[in-house]
Structures are given as structure tokens and as C-alpha cells.
PAKOLFI-624833 format. One record per residue (C-alpha): residue number from 1; x, y, z. Coordinates in steps of 0.05 Angstrom, whole numbers, plus 5000, padded with zeros to 4 digits. Example, Ala and Ser with C-alpha at 12.3 -4.5 7.8 and 13.67 -1.06 7.14 Angstrom:
<nodes>
<node><i>1</i><px>5246</px><py>4910</py><pz>5156</pz></node>
<node><i>2</i><px>5273</px><py>4979</py><pz>5143</pz></node>
</nodes>
This chain:
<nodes>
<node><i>1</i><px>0466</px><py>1241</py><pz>2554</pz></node>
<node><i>2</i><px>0538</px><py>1225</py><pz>2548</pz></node>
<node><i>3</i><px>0566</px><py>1194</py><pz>2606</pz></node>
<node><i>4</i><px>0651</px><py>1204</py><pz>2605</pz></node>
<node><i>5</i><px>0693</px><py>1166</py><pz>2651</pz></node>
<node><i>6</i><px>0758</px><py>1197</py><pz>2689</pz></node>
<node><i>7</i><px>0812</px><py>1170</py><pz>2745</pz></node>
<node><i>8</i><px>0801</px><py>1233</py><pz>2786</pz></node>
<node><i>9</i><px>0754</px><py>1277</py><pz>2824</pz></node>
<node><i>10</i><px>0753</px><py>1342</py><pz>2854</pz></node>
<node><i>11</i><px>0732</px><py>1349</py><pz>2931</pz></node>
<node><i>12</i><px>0681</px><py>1393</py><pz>2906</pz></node>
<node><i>13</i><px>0657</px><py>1348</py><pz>2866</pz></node>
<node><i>14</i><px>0656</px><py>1300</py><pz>2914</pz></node>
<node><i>15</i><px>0608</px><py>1334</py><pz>2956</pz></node>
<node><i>16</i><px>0558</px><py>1353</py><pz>2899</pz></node>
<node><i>17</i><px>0544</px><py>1281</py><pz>2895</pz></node>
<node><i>18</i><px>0539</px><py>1268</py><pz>2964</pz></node>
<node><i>19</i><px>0487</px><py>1322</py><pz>2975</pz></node>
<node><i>20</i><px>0456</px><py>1297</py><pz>2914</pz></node>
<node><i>21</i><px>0443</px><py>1232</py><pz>2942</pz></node>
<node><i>22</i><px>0431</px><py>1267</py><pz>3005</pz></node>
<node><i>23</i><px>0484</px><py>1253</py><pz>3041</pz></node>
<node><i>24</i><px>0521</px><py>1317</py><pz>3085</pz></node>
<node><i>25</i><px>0581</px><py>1348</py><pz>3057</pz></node>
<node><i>26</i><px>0643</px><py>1334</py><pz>3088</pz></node>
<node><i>27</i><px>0698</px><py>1375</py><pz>3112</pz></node>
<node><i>28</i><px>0745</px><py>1385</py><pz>3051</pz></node>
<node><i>29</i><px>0809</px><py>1354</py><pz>3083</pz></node>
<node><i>30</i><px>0768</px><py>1294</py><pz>3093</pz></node>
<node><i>31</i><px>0741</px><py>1297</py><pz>3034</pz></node>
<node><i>32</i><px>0805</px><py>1296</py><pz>3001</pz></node>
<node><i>33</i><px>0830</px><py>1239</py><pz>3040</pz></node>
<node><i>34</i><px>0770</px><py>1196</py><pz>3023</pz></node>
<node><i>35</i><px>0798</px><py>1207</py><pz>2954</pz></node>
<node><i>36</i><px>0868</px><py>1202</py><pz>2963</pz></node>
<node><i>37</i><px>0854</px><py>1138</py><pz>3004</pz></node>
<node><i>38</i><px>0837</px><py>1094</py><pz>2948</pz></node>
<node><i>39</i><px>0882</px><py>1061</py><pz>2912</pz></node>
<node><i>40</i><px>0835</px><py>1061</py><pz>2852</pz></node>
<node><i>41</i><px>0786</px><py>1128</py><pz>2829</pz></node>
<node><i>42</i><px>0736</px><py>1130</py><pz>2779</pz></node>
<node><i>43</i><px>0683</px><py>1179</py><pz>2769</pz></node>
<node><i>44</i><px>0635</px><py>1187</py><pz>2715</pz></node>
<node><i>45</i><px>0613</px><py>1259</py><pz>2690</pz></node>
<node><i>46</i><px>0553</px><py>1275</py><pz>2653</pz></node>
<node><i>47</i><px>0578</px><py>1340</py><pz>2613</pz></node>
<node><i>48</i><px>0610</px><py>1380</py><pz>2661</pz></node>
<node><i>49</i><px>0578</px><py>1354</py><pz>2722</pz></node>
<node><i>50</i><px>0609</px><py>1295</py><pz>2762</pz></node>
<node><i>51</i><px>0540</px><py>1250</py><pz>2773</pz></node>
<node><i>52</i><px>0582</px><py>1188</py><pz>2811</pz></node>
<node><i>53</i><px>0643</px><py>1163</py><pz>2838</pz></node>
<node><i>54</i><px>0674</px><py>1091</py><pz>2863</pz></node>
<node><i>55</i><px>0734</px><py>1082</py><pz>2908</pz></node>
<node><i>56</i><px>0776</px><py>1024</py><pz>2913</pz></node>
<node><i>57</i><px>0810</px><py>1004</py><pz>2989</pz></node>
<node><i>58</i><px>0865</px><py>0964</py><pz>2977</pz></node>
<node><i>59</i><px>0934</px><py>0953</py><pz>3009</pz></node>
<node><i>60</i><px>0957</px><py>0901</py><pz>2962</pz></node>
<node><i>61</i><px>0932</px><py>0850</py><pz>3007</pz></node>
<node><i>62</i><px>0873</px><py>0802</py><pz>3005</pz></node>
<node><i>63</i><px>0820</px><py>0846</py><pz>3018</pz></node>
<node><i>64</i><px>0781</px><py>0906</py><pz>2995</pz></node>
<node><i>65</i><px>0728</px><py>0944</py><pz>2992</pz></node>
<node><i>66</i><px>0695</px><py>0982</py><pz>2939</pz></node>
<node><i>67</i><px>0655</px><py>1052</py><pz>2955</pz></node>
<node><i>68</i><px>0608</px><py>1076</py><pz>2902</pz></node>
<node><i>69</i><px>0560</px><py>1140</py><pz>2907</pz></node>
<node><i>70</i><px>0518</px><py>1153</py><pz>2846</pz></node>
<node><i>71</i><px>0469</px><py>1208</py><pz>2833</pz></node>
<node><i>72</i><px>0404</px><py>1176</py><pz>2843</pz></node>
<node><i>73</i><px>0380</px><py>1206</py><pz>2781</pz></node>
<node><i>74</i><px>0427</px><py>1165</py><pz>2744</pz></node>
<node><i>75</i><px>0416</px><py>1098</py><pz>2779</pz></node>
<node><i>76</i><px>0399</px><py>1054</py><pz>2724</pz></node>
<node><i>77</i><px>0444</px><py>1085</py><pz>2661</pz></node>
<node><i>78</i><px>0502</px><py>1025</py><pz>2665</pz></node>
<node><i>79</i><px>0542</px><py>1061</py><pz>2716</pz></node>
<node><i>80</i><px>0557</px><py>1018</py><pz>2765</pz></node>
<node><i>81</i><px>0567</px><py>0969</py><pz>2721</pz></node>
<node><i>82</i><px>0616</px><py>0998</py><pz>2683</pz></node>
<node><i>83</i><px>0650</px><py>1028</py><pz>2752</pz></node>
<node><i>84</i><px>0656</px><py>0950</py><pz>2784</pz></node>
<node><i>85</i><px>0685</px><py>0928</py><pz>2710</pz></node>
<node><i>86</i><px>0734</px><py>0974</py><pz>2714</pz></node>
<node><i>87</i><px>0759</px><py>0963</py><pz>2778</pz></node>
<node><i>88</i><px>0752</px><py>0887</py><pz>2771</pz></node>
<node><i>89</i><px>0801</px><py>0903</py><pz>2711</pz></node>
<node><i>90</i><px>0845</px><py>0941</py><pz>2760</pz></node>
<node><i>91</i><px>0851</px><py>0884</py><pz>2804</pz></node>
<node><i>92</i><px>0856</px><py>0827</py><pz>2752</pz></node>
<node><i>93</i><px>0927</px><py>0865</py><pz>2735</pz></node>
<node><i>94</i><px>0950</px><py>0868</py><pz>2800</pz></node>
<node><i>95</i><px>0942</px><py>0786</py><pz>2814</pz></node>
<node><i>96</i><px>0999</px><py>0742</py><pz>2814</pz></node>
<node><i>97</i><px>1001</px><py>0670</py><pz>2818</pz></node>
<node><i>98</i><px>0966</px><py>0643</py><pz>2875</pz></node>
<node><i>99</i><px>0933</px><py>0712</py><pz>2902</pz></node>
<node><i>100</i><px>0862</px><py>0715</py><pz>2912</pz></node>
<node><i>101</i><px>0827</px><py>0792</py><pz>2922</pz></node>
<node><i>102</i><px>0755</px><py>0785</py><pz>2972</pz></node>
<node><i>103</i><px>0720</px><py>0856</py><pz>2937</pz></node>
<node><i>104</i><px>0664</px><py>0874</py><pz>2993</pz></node>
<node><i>105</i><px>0614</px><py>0925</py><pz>2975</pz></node>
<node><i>106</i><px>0557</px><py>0953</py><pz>3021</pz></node>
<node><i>107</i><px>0505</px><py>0963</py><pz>2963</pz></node>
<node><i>108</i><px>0436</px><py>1011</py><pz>2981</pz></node>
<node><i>109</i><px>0373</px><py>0982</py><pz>2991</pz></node>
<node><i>110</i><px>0343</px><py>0953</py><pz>2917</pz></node>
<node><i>111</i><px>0413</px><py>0945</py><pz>2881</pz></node>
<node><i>112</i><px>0426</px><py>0873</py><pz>2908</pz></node>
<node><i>113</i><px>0399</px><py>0848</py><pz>2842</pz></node>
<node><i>114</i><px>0449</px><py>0876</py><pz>2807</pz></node>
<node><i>115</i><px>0511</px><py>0874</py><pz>2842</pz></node>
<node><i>116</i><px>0492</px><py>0795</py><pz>2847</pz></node>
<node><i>117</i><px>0481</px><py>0799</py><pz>2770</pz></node>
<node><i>118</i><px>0561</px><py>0824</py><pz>2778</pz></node>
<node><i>119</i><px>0577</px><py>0770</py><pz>2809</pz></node>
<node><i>120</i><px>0574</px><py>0792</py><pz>2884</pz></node>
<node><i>121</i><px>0541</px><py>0750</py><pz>2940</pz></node>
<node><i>122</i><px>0505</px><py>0763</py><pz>3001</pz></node>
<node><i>123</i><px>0560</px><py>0759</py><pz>3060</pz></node>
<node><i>124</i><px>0526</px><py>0723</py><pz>3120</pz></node>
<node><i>125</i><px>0535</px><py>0718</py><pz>3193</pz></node>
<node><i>126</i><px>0554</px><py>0651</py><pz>3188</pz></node>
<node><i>127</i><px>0613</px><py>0655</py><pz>3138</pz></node>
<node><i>128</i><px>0634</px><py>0731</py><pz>3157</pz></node>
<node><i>129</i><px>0604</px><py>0754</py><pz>3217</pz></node>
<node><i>130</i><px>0550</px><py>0815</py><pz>3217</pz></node>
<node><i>131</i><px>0574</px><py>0879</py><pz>3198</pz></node>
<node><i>132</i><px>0575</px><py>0936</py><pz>3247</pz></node>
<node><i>133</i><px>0602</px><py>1012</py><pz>3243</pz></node>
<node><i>134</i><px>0604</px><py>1067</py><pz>3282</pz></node>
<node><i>135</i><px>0618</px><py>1146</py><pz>3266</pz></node>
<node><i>136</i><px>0657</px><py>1184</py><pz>3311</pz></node>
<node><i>137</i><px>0651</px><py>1250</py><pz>3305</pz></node>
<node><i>138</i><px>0662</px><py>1319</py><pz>3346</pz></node>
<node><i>139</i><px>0595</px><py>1350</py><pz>3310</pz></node>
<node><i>140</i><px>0539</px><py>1331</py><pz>3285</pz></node>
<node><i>141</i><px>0550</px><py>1358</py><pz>3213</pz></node>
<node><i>142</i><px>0575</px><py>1420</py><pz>3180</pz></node>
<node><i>143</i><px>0514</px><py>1463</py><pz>3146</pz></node>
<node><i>144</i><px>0518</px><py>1501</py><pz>3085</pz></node>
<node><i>145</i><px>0509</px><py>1560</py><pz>3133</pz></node>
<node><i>146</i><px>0580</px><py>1537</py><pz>3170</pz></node>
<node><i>147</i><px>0612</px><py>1516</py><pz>3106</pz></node>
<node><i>148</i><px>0599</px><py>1577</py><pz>3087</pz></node>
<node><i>149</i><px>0634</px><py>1618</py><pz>3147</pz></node>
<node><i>150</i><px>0688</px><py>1563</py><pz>3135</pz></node>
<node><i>151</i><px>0703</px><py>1603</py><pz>3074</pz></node>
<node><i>152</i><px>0691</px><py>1525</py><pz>3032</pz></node>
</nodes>
């Protein structure tokens, strides 16, 4: 296995891994904006196949947020360590004197080992607040079936 690292993804793509980790497929115009959204992009492909993905937020202000989704199958082959040195190199060369960039990351359930090994730490209620979200939404998900008729 040779894992190659680009600055862009495909929608398509983009929903392969999120059914992979068995997430539902978005709409492609969403999809597409989730990509286009990030001022940062960097996927990693084994061969052909696009196994992962992380997305930087970031206005140029003191605060972002990084995204990654990874192929479970590939969970422990360096990826997201290589994905959070690259955008960590991003950011370095976008500081100037006196900034300071918070990078928050929402890591899944068993990978707090090694996103504190990156240096991350745990954000608590007391210094931050709890974290909340909600998903607003007009249906509950789009099938294969209705992609499908959707002619995606």
C-alpha cells in the first residue's frame, strides 16, 4: 500500500468515504460546498481510491476547526498524522507576529490518544463551554434508491 497525498477531492469521492465510514451521502451541491468551504483540502488516495480527507475552517481569524473522515480500514497507517502536519504547516505560514490560531477538532471515540500525542487537548466545560449541534434538515436522508432517481 502506497498512500499519495493531493489538495483536492472530487464530490464523489467525498461520499465514498463517507459511506465507508458509514456515514449517508450527501446531496452533491452540499457536498461540494463542504469542500469548497475549507480554506485548506487534503485527501489521501490509496491507488486510485480516495480512503480519507481533512478540511480546514478558517477565515483568517483566530479560530478553526479541522474536519477529518478516514476510511476505517485505514485508521492506524499515519494518516491523520500526516493530514494534522500538514495543515499545522498551512497555518504556521499564514502567522504573523503576534497571531495565535485555536485548531479544534471533534476526534471519534478511541483516537483521543493520538490527537493528544499531536499535541491537542481535551476542551472542557470550564475553559470552553460544552459543545452542542444540531442538524437541520428537510429529510431524513437521501438513499441510494433516491440518489439514484436524482440522476447522482
Amino acid at each position: 500500500m502506497e498512500i499519495i497525498y493531493k489538495n483536492l477531492l472530487a464530490v464523489d469521492e467525498y461520499n465514498a468515504i463517507r459511506k465507508a465510514m458509514g456515514w449517508r451521502r450527501l446531496h452533491p451541491e452540499q457536498a461540494q460546498g463542504n469542500i469548497e468551504g475549507n480554506a485548506f483540502v487534503v485527501s489521501a488516495y490509496d491507488g486510485p481510491d480516495a480512503i480519507a480527507m481533512a478540511g480546514l475552517r478558517w477565515n483568517g481569524g483566530s479560530f478553526a476547526s479541522l474536519n477529518i473522515l478516514l476510511h476505517p480500514e485505514y485508521e492506524d497507517c499515519g494518516i491523520q498524522e500526516e493530514f494534522t502536519a500538514r495543515v499545522f504547516d498551512f497555518l504556521r505560514g499564514k502567522l504573523k507576529p503576534g497571531f495565535g490560531i485555536q485548531v479544534d477538532i471533534c476526534v471519534r471515540a478511541g483516537q483521543e490518544g493520538l490527537y493528544e500525542n499531536l499535541g491537542f487537548e481535551y476542551i472542557t466545560p470550564e475553559n470552553r463551554g460544552v459543545p452542542m449541534h444540531i442538524c437541520l434538515t428537510n429529510q431524513v436522508e437521501l438513499t441510494d434508491k433516491m440518489f439514484g432517481q436524482m440522476g447522482f
